[in-house]
N, C-alpha and C positions, 0 to 999 in steps of 0.2 A: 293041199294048201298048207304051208309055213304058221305057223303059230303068228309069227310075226304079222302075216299079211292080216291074219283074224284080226290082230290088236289094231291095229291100223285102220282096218274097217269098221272095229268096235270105238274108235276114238274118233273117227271121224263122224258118225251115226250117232251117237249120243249128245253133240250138240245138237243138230239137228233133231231130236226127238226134243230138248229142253224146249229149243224153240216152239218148236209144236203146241207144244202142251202153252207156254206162255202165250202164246197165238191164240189157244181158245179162252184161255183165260179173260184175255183182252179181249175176243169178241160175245163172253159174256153179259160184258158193262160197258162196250164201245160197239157200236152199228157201223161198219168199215164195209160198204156197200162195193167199194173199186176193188176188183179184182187186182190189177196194176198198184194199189196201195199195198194190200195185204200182202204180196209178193215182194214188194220194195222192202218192206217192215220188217217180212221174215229173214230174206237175206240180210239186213243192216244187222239184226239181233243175234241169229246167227255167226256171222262174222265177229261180232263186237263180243258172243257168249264165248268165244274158242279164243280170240288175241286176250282177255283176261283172264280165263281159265289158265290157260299156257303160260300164260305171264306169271302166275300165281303158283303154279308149280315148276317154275326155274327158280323165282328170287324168292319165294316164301317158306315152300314146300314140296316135295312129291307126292306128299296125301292130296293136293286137290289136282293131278289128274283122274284119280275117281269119278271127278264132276266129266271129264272126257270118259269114261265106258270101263279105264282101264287105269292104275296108278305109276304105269312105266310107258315112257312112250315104246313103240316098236323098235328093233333094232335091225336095219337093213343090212344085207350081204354088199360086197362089194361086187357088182357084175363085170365085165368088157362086156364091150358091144362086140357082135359079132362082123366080121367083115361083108361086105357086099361083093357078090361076084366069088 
């Protein structure tokens, strides 16, 4: 496995754990009984924890991709595709 792919998974999985944890947080002092809520809630935060993270380390800084897992995004290879046939 590429170093790169680690980062990549490490950046991607660290929003998701914030949300997490925000998610119990919020069902410490909120009773969110709908299965279908709590999953809407987590993806909306999730998504909306990573377009400002990201945002924030292009036009701010590259110290808060930290808050992503990792302070550089990954750096992909260029591949071809292979032919068919």
């Amino acid at each position: 496995m590429s170093s790169s792919y680690l980062l990549s998974m490490m950046r991607t999985l660290a929003p998701i754990l914030a949300v997490w944890l925000i998610a119990q947080a919020v069902q410490l002092g909120v009773l969110l009984d709908s299965i279908l809520v709590v999953s809407l809630l987590t993806s909306v935060f999730a998504g909306a924890y990573y377009l400002v993270v990201h945002w924030a380390e292009l036009h701010i800084g590259g110290r808060f991709g930290r808050l992503l897992g990792f302070a550089a995004p990954p750096v992909y290879q260029e591949q071809w595709p292979t032919p068919l046939g």
